[in-house]
C-alpha positions in Angstrom: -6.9 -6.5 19.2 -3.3 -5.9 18.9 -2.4 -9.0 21.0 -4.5 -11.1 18.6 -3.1 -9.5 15.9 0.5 -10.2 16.8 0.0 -14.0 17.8 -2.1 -14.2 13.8 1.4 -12.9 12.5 3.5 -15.2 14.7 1.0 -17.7 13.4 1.2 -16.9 9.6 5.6 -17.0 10.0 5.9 -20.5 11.6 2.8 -22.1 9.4 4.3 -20.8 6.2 7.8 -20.4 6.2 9.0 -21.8 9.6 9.9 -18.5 10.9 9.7 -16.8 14.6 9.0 -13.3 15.6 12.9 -13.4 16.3 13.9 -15.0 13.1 11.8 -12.4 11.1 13.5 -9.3 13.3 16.8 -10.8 13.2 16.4 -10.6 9.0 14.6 -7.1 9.4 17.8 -5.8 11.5 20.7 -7.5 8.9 18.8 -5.9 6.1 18.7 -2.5 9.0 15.1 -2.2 8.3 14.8 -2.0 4.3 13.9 -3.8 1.7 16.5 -5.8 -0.1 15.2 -5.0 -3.8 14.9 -1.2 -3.4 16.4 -0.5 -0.2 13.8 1.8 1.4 12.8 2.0 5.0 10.3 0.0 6.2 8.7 3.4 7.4 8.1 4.6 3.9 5.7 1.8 4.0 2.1 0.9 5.6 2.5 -2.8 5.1 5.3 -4.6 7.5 7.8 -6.0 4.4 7.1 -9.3 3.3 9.0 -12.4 3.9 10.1 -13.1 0.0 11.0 -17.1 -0.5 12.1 -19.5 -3.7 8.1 -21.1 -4.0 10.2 -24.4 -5.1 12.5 -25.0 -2.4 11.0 -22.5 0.2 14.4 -21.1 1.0 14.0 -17.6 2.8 15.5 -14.8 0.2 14.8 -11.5 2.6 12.2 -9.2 3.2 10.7 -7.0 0.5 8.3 -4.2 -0.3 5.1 -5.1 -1.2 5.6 -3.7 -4.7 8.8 -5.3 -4.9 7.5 -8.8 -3.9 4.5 -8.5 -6.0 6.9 -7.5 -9.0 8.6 -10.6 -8.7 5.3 -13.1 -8.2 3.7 -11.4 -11.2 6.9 -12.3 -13.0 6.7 -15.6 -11.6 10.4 -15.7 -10.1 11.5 -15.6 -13.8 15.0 -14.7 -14.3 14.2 -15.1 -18.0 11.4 -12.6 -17.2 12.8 -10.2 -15.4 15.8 -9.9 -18.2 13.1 -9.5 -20.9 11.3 -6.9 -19.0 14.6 -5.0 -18.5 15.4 -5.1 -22.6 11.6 -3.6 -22.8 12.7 -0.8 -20.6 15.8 -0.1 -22.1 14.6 0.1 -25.5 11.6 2.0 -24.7 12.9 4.9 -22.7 
């Protein structure tokens, strides 16, 4: 199971964002482990951290959390977004 497992995730880098096992580690140790929104350990998570990438020019950003990746796909990658959602938090604290 776990060989299968690792050669599905070896799969899923190089089909979608042209990435190795080493490529993914080698981001995993510059980052030393954490994610590059929040900055915790990658053992205060279940889930491996995701590779996070620009969906229009597929450049490789890091590797985030899944809340922190899903916080910027439900935002759409919106800097405009993001700003907004920041003035709603500060002026509703």
């Amino acid at each position: 199971y776990l060989k299968n497992k690792s050669k599905s995730q070896e799969l899923h880098l190089k089909n979608t964002y042209n990435l190795t096992i080493d490529d993914y580690n080698k981001i995993f140790d510059e980052q030393k482990g954490c994610c590059k929104i929040c900055e915790k350990h990658q053992s205060e998570f279940k889930a491996k951290l995701a590779v996070d990438h620009c969906h229009q020019t597929g450049k490789i950003r890091g590797l985030l959390c899944n809340n922190c990746n899903r916080g910027l796909g439900h935002l759409k990658d919106s800097v405009l977004l993001l700003k907004k959602a920041i003035k709603y938090i500060k002026n509703n604290i």
